[in-house]
Each structure stands twice: as structure tokens, then as C-alpha cells.
C-alpha positions as CSV (number, residue, x, y, z in Angstrom):
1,X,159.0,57.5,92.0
2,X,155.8,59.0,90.2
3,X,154.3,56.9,87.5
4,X,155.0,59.9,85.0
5,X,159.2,59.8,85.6
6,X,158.5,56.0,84.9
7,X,156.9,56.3,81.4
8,X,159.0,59.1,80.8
9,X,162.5,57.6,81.2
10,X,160.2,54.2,79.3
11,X,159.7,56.3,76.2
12,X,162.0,57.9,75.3
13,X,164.6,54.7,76.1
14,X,163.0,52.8,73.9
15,X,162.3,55.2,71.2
16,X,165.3,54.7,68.3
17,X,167.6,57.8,67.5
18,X,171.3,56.9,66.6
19,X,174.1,60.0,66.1
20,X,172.7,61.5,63.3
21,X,169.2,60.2,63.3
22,X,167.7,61.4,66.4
23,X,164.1,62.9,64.7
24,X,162.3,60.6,66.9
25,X,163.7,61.9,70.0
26,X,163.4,65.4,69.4
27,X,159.6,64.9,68.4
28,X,158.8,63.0,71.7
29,X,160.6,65.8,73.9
30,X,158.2,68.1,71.8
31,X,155.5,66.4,72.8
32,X,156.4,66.0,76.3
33,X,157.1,69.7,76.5
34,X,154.1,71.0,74.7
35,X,153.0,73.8,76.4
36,X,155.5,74.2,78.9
37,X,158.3,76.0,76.4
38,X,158.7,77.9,73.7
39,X,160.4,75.6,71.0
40,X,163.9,76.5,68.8
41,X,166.1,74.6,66.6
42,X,169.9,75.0,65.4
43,X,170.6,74.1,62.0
44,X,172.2,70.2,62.5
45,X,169.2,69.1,64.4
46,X,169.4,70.2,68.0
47,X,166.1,70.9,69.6
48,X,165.8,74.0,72.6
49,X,163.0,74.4,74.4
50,X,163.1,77.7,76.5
51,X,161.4,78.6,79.7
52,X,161.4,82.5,80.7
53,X,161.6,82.8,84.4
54,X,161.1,86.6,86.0
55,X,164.6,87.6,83.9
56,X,165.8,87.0,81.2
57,X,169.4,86.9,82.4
58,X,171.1,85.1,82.9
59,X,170.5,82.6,80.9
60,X,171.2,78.5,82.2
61,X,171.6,75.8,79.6
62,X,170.8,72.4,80.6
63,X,171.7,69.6,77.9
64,X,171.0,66.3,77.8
65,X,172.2,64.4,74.1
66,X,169.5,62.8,72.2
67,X,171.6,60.0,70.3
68,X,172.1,57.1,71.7
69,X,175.0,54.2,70.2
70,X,174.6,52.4,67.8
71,X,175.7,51.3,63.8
72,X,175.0,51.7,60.1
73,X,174.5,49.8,57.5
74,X,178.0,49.7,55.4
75,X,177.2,47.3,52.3
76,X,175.3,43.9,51.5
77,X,177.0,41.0,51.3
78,X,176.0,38.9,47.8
79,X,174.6,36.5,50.7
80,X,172.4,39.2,52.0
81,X,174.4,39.7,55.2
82,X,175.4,43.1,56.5
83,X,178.6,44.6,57.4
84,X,178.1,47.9,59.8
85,X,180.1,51.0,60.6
86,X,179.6,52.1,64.7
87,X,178.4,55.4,65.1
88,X,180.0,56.5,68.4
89,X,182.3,54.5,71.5
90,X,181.6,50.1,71.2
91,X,183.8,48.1,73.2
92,X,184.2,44.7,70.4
93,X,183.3,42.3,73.5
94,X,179.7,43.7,74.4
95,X,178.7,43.6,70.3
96,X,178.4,39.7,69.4
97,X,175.2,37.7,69.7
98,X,173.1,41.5,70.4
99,X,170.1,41.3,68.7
100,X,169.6,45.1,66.6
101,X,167.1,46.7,64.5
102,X,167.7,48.1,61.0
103,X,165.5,51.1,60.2
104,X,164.8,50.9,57.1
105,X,162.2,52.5,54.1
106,X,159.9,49.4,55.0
107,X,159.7,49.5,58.4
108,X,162.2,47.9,60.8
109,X,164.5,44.7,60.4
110,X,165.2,42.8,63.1
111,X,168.5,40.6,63.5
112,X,171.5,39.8,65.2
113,X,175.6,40.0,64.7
114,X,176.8,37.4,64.0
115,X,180.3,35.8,63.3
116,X,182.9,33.0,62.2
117,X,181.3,30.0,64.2
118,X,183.8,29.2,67.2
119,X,183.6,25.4,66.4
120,X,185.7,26.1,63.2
121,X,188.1,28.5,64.7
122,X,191.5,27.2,65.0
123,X,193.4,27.2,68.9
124,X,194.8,30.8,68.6
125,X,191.8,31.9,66.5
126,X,189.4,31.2,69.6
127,X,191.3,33.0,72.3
128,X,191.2,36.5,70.5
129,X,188.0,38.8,71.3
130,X,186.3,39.0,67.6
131,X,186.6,42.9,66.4
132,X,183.9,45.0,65.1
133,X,185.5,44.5,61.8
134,X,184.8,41.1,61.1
135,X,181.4,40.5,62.6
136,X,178.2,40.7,60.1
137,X,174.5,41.6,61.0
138,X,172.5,38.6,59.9
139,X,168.7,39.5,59.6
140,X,167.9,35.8,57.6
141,X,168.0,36.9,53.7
142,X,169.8,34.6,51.5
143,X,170.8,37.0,49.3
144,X,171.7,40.9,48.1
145,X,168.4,41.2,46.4
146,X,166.1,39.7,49.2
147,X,168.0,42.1,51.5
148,X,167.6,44.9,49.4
149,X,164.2,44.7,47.7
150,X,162.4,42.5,49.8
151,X,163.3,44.2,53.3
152,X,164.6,47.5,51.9
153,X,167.7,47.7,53.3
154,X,170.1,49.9,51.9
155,X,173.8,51.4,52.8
156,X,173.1,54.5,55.1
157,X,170.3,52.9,57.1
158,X,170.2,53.9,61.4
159,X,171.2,50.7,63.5
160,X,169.8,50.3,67.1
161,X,170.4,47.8,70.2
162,X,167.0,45.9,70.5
163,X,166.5,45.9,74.3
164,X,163.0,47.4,76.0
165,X,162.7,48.8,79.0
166,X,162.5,47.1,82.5
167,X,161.7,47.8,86.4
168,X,164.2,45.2,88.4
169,X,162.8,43.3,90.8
170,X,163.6,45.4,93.7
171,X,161.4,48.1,92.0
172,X,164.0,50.7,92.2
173,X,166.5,50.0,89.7
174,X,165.4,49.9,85.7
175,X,167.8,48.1,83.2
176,X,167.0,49.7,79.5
177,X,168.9,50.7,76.1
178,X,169.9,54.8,75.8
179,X,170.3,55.8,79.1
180,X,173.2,57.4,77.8
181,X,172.2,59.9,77.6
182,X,167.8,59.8,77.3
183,X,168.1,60.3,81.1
184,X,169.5,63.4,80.8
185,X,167.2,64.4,78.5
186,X,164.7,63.7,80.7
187,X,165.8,65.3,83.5
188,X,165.9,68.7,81.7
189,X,162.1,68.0,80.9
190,X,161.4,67.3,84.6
191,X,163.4,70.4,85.4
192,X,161.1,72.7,82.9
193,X,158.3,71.0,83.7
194,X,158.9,71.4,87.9
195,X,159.4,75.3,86.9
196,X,155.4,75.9,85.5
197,X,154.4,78.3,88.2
198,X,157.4,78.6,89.6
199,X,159.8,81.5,90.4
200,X,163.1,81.1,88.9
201,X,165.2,84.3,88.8
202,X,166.7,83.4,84.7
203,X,165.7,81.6,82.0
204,X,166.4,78.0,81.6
205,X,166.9,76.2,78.3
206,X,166.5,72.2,78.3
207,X,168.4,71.1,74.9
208,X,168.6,68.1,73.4
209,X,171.7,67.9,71.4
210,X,172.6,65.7,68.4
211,X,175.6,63.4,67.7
212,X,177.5,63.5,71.1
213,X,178.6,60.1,70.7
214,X,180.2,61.2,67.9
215,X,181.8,64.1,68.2
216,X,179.8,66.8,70.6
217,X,178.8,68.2,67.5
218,X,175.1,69.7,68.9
219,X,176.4,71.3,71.8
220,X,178.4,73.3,69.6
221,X,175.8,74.6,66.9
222,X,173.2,74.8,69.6
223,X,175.5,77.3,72.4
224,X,175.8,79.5,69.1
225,X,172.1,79.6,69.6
226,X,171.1,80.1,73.6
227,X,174.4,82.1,74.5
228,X,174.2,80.9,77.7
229,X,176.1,82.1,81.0
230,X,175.6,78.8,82.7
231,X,175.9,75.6,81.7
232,X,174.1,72.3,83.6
233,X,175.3,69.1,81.5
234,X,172.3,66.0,82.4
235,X,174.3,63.1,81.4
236,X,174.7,59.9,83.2
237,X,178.1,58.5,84.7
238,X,179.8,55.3,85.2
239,X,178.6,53.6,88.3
240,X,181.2,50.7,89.0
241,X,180.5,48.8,91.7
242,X,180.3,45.7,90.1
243,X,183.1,42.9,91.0
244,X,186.1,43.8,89.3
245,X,186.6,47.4,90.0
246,X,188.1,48.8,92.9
247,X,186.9,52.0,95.1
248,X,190.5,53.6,93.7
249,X,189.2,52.9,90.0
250,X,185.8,54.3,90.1
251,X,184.0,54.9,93.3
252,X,180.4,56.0,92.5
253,X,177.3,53.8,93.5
254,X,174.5,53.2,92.9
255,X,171.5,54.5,95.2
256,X,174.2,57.1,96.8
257,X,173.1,60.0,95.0
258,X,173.8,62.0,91.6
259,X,177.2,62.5,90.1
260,X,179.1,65.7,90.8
261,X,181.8,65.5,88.0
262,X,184.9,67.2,88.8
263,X,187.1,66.5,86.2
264,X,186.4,64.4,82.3
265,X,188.8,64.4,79.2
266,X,186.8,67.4,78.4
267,X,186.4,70.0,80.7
268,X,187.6,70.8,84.5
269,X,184.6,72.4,86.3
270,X,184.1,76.0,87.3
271,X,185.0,75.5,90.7
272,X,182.7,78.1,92.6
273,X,179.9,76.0,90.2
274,X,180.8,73.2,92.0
275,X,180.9,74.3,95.0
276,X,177.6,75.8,95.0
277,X,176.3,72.5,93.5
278,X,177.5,70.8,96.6
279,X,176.2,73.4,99.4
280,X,173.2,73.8,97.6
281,X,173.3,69.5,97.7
282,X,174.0,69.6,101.7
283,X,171.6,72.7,102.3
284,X,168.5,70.3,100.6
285,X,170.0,67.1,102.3
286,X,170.2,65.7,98.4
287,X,172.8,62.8,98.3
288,X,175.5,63.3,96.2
289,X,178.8,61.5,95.0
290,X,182.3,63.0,93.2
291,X,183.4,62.0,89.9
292,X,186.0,61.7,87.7
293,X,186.5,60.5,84.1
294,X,189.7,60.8,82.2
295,X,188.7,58.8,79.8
296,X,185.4,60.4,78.1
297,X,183.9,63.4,77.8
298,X,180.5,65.6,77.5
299,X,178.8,68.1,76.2
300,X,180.3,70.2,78.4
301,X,183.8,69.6,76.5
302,X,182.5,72.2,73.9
303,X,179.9,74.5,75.3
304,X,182.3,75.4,78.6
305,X,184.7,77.2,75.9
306,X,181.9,78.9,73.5
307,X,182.4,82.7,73.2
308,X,184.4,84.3,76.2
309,X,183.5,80.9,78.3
310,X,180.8,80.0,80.0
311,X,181.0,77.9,83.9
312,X,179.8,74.6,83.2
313,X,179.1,71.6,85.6
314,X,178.0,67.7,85.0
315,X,175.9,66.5,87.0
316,X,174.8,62.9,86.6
317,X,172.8,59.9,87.1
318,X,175.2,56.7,88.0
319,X,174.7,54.5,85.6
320,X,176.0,50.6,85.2
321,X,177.2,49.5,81.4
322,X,177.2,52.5,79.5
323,X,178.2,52.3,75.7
324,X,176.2,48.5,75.7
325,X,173.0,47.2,74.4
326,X,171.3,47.4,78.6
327,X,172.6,49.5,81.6
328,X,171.2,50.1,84.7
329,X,170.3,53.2,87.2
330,X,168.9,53.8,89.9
331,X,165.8,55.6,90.8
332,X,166.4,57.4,93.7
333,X,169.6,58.6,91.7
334,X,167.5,59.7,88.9
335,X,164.9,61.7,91.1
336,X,167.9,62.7,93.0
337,X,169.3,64.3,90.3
338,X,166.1,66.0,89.0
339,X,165.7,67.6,92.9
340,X,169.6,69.1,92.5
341,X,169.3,70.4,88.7
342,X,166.1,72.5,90.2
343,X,167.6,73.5,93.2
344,X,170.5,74.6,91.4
345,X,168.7,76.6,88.8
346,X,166.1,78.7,91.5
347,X,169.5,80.2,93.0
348,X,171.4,81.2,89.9
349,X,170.2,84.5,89.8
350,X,172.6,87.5,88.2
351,X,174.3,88.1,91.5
352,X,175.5,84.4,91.8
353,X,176.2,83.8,88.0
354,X,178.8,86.8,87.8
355,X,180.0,85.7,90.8
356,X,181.0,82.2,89.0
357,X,183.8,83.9,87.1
């Protein structure tokens, strides 16, 4: 794995950029990207970074979202604690005890939900999972006006997971915050940047998109912008093989490749995309794994239907404990994933895309 994918994925993980608040993300891709694309915007905060090949047609959109989960500041408690709204997809039982950061006009707050103590709940009480709805952000005011004046917190203010970035011991597998979906957004800057004196027969636009978690709302404003004829979601997918979860459930590993997604709540695939995404795989002797979510959705949910339709295709890094405060992926995947994106883009030349539909 080269250093530079390392510091990469490092970055921008551990840079902050909630739904809705993702100015932090789209600056560092900027920077990462300086010089390799020319640079566009929508009008809700999508960033599109565009990199002519020898045509300009047909045009392949890759995007990866820039926010990441996370909360917002609600209301102040008259005892200076704070109640939060989620922004996007939080199971209640991975929530309690997380330590978060409050972005606020002074700088950042750190702290940690909190709750009723368990000592004083009552027999029935302590067997329920606490909801979202009754835990509290506690950042060690003793009051509204310490809160508010003294550490300038105020209703509105961006929420993140405190957790920094980390190599595992086996040096292949990294456990960091915003995964969902920063390696994506990643991967379409390796992409662009593995294309600088390269012949590609199109023109490829790596987009980071706003507010997925929330709606997919970038991916629609953004399309509206690139038109594309292709579409190459880089997103990350649920790697279960933890105990608990049977090979009917969820198959997908980690170490045995990038996600090929074949079916979400979203979107079913364009099968011929698919299938060249998998000979293309077999012909570069890239691993590869199937996968199937009913349950969520990407990007791709939106942008497949934009004007007459455009063939879309996830393809994604496994990932353990999405939608938390820490997951976990898998080099190899990762690099894996960059090598099939590429592969995938140097052969979608006109002749191929129009034979998609």
C-alpha cells in the first residue's frame, strides 16, 4: 500500500463534515486534486472535478459522498447539557458513552452522550436499549450560559464521532470514523490522479456529493450538472463476517476483494455494466465479491434515473461497522477497488457505453 493512499484515506477520515456541513471535505479534495482537474460546483454544495480524456464522450461519473453521520445541536438544557437531532442512519445501541465534537464559533467542544445512570434505573427500565431520544451530549458546563457564552455553543451547530485514524496491527486493515463514504471519495481521486498521462477514451468526473446520509440529495443536483452516460458509485459496503451473521445474511469479506453490488433498496444494476465490471475483474485477475443490500441505498438510487437514465454500477470497499463511531477495511480491498474503478473507466469508450443500453 503506498504511503500516499495511507495519508489519503488518514485525511480526509479524520477531517469533520456532517450532511450538510461538508466544506471541509470539499476543500481537502481540492487540494488533493489541484492540478489534476478542472474544478465545478452545483448549487447545494457538491464539488466536480473533471478530467478530459481524448473524448469528450462519453462522459463517466464516479461519486463518492462527502458527509459522513453524525448529529446537531437541538437546544441547551438550563443545566448546560445538550439534546441532539441525528443527521442520517444511527442505530440507538452504538450512540451511548461515544465521545463527539461540537463545532462550534469558538473552536471545537469536546464531550460525550450521556444518559439516566443505570444504577437508578428500575428492573424493566435497565433491560430496554436507551433511544436517541432521551440521551444528552454532556461537554461539562453547569449551565445554559457557560454552554452558550463561554463555549459558544448554539442550536444548529455540526456534531461529529471523535475517533482518529488507525493501522491495525496486522498492517493491513485501518479502523477510522467516515469510511462511509471518505473511501469512496478517495478512490475517485486515485482514479483521476492514476489517469495524468494516461489514455482514457471519455471524460471522467470524480464528485463528491453532499448529504447522502440524508437523503441523496447531491447526486441529484450534481447529475443535473455532468450529464453523465455512466455512472461508477465509490461507496463502501457491509462486510459481515463478524460472529453473528451467517454466509446466507451477508457474505462479503474482508481481504476478498471489492464489492460488485447487484441489487440495493435503490437501484438494480445495468446488467451488461456488471457484467463488464466482472470480465474486466477476471481479465486483470482483480478479486472481487457480489453484493446485495435491501436495506440501504446509494447515490446511485438517484443518478441511475436522471434524464432518459443513465447505467449505473456500485462498486465497493467491504467495510465492517458502518453507520458507528469506528469501522474497519481492508487494504488490499481498498487498492483493489481503486485498480477495478481504472480498469473499468480505460474501456468505456463510445462503442461499449451505447452498448450498455
Amino acid at each position: 500500500m503506498r504511503k500516499e493512499s495511507i495519508e489519503l484515506l488518514k485525511e480526509l477520515t479524520e477531517a469533520s463534515g456532517v450532511s450538510g456541513y461538508e466544506t471541509e471535505i470539499k476543500e481537502l479534495l481540492k487540494q488533493k486534486l489541484r492540478g489534476s482537474a478542472e474544478v465545478e460546483n452545483d448549487r447545494l454544495g457538491s464539488i466536480i472535478f473533471k478530467k478530459e480524456g481524448a473524448s469528450k464522450d462519453p462522459k463517466i461519473m464516479i461519486p463518492g459522498h462527502m458527509d459522513e453521520i453524525g448529529f446537531m445541536v437541538k437546544h441547551i438544557t438550563d443545566e448546560g447539557f445538550i439534546r441532539f437531532l441525528p443527521l442520517g442512519g444511527w442505530y440507538d445501541g452504538v450512540i451511548l458513552s461515544q465521545r463527539v465534537i461540537i463545532k462550534t464559533c469558538k473552536g471545537d467542544v469536546p464531550g460525550v452522550v450521556g444518559s439516566k445512570p443505570p444504577h437508578i434505573m428500575g428492573a424493566e427500565e435497565i433491560k430496554k436499549m436507551v433511544e436517541k431520544k432521551d440521551m444528552f451530549i454532556d461537554v461539562g458546563a453547569l449551565s445554559k450560559s457557560e454552554a452558550e457564552e463561554e463555549l459558544g455553543i448554539r442550536p444548529g451547530d455540526p456534531v461529529i464521532p471523535d475517533s482518529k485514524f488507525q493501522i491495525l496491527k496486522n498492517g493491513k486493515t485501518i479502523l477510522a470514523k467516515a469510511l462511509d463514504d471518505r473511501a469512496g471519495c478517495a478512490l475517485f481521486v486515485e482514479v483521476i490522479r492514476a489517469l495524468k498521462g494516461v489514455k482514457h477514451p471519455n471524460t471522467v468526473y470524480g464528485v463528491g456529493t453532499v448529504q447522502e446520509e440524508v437523503g441523496l440529495r447531491g447526486a441529484r443536483t450534481s447529475a443535473n450538472v455532468v450529464d453523465p452516460d455512466v455512472c461508477l458509485i465509490a461507496e463502501v459496503g457491509i462486510a459481515a463476517d463478524v460472529p453473528g451473521v451467517s454466509q446466507d445474511q451477508m457474505p462479503g469479506k474482508l481481504g476478498k476483494g471489492p464489492f460488485i453490488k447487484i441489487l440495493d433498496s435503490g437501484m438494480i444494476p445495468n446488467t451488461k455494466l456488471r457484467n463488464l465490471a466482472v470480465a474486466t475483474a477476471k481479465k486483470h485477475k482483480i478479486p472481487y465479491q457480489f453484493a446485495a443490500l435491501p436495506g440501504g441505498a446509494t447515490d446511485g438510487g438517484v443518478i441511475h434515473f436522471h434524464s432518459r437514465g443513465v447505467p449505473s454500477l456500485v462498486i465497493g470497499v467491504p467495510t465492517r461497522y458502518i453507520h458507528s463511531h469506528a469501522s474497519i477495511i481492508h487494504l488490499d480491498d481498498y487498492e483493489n477497488s481503486v485498480k477495478l474503478l481504472l480498469e473499468l473507466v480505460k474501456v468505456l469508450d463510445k462503442r461499449t457505453v451505447a452498448s450498455l443500453i
